[in-house]
C-alpha positions in Angstrom: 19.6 6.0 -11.4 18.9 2.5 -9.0 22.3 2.5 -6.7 23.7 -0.7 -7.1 22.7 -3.4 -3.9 25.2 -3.9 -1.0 24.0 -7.5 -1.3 22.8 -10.2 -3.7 20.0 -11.1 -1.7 17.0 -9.3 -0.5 14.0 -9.3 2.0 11.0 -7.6 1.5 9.0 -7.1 4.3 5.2 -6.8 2.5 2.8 -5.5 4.8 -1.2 -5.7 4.4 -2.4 -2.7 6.1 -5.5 -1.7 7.1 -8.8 0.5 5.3 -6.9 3.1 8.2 -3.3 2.3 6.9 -0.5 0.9 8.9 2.1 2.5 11.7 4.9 3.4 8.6 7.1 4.4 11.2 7.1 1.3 13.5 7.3 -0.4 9.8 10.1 1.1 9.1 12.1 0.3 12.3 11.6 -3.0 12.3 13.2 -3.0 8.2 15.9 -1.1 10.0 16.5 -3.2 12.7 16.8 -6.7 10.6 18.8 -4.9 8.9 21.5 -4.3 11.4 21.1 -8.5 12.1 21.2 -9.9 8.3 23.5 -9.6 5.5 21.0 -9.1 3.2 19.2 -5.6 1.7 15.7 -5.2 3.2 13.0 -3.4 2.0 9.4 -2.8 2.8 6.3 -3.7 0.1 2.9 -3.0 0.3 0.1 -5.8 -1.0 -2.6 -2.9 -1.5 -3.9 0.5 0.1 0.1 2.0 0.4 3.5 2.5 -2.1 5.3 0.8 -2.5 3.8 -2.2 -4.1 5.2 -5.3 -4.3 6.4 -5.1 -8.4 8.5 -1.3 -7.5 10.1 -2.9 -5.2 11.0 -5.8 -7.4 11.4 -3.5 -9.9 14.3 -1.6 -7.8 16.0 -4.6 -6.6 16.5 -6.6 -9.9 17.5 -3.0 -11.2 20.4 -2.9 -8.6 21.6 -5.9 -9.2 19.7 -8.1 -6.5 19.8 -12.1 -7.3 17.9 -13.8 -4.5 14.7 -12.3 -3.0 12.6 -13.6 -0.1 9.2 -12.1 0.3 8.3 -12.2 4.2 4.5 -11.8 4.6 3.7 -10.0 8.0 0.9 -11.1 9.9 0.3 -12.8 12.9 -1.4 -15.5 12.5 -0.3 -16.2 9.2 -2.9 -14.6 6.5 -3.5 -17.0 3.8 -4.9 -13.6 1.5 -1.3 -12.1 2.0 0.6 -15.3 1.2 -1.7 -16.4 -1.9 -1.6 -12.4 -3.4 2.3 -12.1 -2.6 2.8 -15.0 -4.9 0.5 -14.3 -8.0 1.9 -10.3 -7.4 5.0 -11.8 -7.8 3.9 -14.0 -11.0 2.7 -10.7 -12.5 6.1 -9.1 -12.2 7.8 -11.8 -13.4 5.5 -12.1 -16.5 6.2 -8.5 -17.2 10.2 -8.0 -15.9 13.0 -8.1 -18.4 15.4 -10.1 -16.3 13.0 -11.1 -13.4 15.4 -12.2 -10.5 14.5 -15.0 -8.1 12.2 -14.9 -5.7 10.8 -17.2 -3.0 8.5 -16.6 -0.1 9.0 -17.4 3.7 7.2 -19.0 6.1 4.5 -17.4 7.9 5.3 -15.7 11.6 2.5 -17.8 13.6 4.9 -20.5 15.8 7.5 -17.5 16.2 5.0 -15.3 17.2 3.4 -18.2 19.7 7.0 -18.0 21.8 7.2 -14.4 21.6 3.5 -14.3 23.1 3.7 -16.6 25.4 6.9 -15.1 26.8 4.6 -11.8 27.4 2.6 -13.6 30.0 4.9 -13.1 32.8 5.4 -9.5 32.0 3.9 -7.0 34.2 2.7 -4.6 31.3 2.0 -0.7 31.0 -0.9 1.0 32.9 -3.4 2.2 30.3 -3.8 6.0 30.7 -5.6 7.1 27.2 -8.4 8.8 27.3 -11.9 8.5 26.3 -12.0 11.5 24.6 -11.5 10.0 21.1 -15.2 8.8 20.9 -16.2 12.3 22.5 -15.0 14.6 20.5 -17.0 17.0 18.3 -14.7 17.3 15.6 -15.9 13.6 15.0 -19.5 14.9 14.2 -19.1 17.1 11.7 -20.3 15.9 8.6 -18.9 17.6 5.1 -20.5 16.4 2.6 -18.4 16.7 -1.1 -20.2 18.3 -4.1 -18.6 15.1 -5.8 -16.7 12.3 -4.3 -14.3 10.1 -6.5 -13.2 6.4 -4.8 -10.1 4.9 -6.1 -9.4 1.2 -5.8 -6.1 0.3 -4.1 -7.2 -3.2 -3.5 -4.1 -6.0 -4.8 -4.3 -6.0 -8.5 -5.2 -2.4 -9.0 -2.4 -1.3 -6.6 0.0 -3.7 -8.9 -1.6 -1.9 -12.1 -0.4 1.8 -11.1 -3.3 3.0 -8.5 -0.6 4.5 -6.4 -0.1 6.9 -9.0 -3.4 7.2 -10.2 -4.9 8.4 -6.8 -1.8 10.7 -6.1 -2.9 12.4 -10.0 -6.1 12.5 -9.0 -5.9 14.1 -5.6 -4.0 17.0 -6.8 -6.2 17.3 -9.6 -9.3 17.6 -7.0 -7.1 20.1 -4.7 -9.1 23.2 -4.2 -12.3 21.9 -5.9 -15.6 20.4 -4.9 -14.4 16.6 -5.7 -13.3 14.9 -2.6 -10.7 11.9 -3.5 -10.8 9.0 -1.5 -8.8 5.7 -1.6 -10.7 2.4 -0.8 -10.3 -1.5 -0.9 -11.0 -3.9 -3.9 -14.2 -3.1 -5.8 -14.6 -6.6 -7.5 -13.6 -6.3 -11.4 -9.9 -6.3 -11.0 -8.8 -6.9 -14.5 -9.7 -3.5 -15.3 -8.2 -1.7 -12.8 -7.1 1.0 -12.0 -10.8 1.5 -11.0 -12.4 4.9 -9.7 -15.9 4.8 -8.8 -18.2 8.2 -9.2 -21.4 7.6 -7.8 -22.8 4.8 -10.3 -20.3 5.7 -12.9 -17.3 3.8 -13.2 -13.6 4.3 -14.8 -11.7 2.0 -15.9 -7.9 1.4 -16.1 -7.5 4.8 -15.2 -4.1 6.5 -15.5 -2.0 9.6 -14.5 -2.8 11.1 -17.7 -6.6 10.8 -17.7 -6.8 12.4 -13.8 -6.7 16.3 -15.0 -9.8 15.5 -17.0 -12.0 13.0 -14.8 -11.7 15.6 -12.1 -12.8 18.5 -14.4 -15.3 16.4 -16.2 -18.3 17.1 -14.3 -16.8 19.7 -11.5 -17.9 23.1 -12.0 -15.1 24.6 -9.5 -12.5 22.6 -11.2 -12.1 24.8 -14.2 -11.4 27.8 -11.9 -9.4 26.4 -8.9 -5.6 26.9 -8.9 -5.8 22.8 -8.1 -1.7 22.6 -7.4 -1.7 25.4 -4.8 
């Protein structure tokens, strides 16, 4: 059960990470510390590649009783792909929601972001002391090659259509087999999603229920493997 809001209103920080991902714990810290400087609830979204997406959160909020909600998009400079699929994530929500609450998005971070920067430039800074070794290292050779290798699309309107859950079904489906799982960025034909590519086969809207059988489909370890151990 959703515990009820300590406030009416709400900011969600929504993130767009990387193909690599984002720092979760640095993310996280900053939520926590506007936190401690706003009274309002504040929660971190996703617009593709991680959970939570930007309708679970929604989805969370309204159901604790949240009013007001201002969507923050992070990125310095301001990212006119995170602001434009923020708002039609939202408009999907809302299209779907049975008692949508309000939401608005801020500004974008660029002339905050020009003071904070410009106040860096008569700081002394941190000697670099990382190593080299990272572009060295033979465990960075080693190529394993997957006896079948499944991409899921995480991209904005897949991740909004359940991908999240489709790739975490899938991935324990695939545990112990010869089908590698690997999530990846928008593959083009949205509407259909959530997409998962197999060589030049592909799935569409593919849900939790389907993974079980995708993955054992055309493996011939998956049949055997203990895939949950």
């Amino acid at each position: 059960m959703t515990e009820p809001a300590r406030h009416a209103r709400a900011l969600v920080l929504v993130a767009r990470p990387t193909p690599s991902g984002v720092d979760e714990r640095s993310l996280a810290g900053l939520a926590a510390d506007v936190a401690g400087r706003v009274r309002a609830t504040v929660r971190v979204a996703h617009l593709d590649q991680l959970d939570p997406s930007i309708p679970a959160v929604l989805d969370e909020l309204a159901a604790a009783g949240v009013t007001d909600v201002l969507c923050v998009p992070l990125a310095v400079p301001a990212d006119r792909y995170l602001r434009t699929w923020i708002g039609r994530a939202v408009a999907h929500w809302r299209s779907a929601a049975a008692a949508p609450c309000e939401v608005r998005i801020a500004p974008g971070l660029t002339g905050l972001a020009a003071d904070a920067v410009a106040g860096l430039a008569t700081v002394e800074g941190e000697p670099i002391t990382a190593s080299p070794a990272g572009f060295t290292s033979p465990a960075w050779s080693v190529l394993d090659v997957p006896q079948r290798h499944l991409f899921v699309c995480r991209g904005p309107r897949c991740l909004v259509y359940g991908a999240g859950a489709t790739h975490r079904a899938l991935a324990a489906a695939a545990r112990g087999t010869g089908t590698q799982v690997t999530p990846c960025g928008c593959l083009g034909p949205c509407n259909l999603g959530p997409l998962v590519v197999d060589g030049n086969t592909w799935h569409t809207h593919v849900g939790t229920a389907e993974a079980d059988t995708l993955v054992a489909e055309h493996d011939p370890n998956a049949a055997s493997a203990d895939r949950h151990q």
